[in-house]
C-alpha positions as CSV (number, residue, x, y, z in Angstrom):
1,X,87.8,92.5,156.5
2,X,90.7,90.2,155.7
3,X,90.6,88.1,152.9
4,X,90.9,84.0,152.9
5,X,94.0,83.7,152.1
6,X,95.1,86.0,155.2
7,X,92.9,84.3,157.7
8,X,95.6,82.1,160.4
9,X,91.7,79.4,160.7
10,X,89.5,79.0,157.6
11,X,86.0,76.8,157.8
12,X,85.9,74.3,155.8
13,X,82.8,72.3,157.6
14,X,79.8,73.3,158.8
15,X,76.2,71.2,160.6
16,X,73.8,72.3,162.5
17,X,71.0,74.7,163.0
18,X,73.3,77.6,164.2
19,X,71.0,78.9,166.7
20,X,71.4,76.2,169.7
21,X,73.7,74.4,168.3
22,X,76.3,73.6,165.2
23,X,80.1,71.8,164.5
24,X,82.5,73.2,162.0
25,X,85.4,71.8,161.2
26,X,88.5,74.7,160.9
27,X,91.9,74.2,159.5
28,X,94.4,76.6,160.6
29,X,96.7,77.9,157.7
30,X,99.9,78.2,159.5
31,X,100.6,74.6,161.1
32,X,97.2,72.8,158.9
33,X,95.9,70.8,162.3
34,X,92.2,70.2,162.1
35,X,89.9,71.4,164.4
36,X,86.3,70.5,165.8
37,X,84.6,73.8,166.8
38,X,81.1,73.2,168.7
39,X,79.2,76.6,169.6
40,X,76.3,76.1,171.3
41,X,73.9,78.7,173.3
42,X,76.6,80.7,175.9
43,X,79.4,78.2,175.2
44,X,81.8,77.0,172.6
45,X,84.6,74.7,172.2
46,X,87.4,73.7,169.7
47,X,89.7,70.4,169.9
48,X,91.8,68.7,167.5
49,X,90.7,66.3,165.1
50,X,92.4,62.7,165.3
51,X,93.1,59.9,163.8
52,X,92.9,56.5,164.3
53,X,96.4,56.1,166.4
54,X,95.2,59.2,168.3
55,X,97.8,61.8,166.1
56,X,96.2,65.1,165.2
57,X,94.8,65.0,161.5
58,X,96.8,67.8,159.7
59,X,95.8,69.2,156.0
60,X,98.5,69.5,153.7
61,X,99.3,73.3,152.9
62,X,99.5,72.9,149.4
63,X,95.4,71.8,149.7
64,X,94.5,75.1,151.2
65,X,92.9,76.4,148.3
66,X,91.3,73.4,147.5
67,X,89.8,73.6,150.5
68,X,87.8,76.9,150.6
């Protein structure tokens, strides 16, 4: 299994029972975009966290390891 730091998405977030249904929040390493994961029963989905003006909320890649 691959460690953290080689992971491209890393969970930073997590809510919810995990059996019917549960939110993360995942930051992928490479560009730092946020993104809203919801898995619930047969289905899951995953869309960008925004901000206020509607622009994709992105983590700085130098607060990766703060992160996890």
């Amino acid at each position: 299994m691959a460690s953290d730091k080689n992971k491209r998405f890393v969970k930073v977030y997590e809510e919810g029972s995990g059996m019917l249904s549960s939110f993360a929040i995942i930051i992928d390493r490479l560009t730092g975009v946020n993104y809203l994961m919801h898995f619930g029963g047969e289905h899951e989905s995953m869309t960008p966290l925004l901000d206020q003006s509607g622009r994709p909320i992105v983590t700085p890649l130098y607060d990766m390891d703060t992160k996890r």
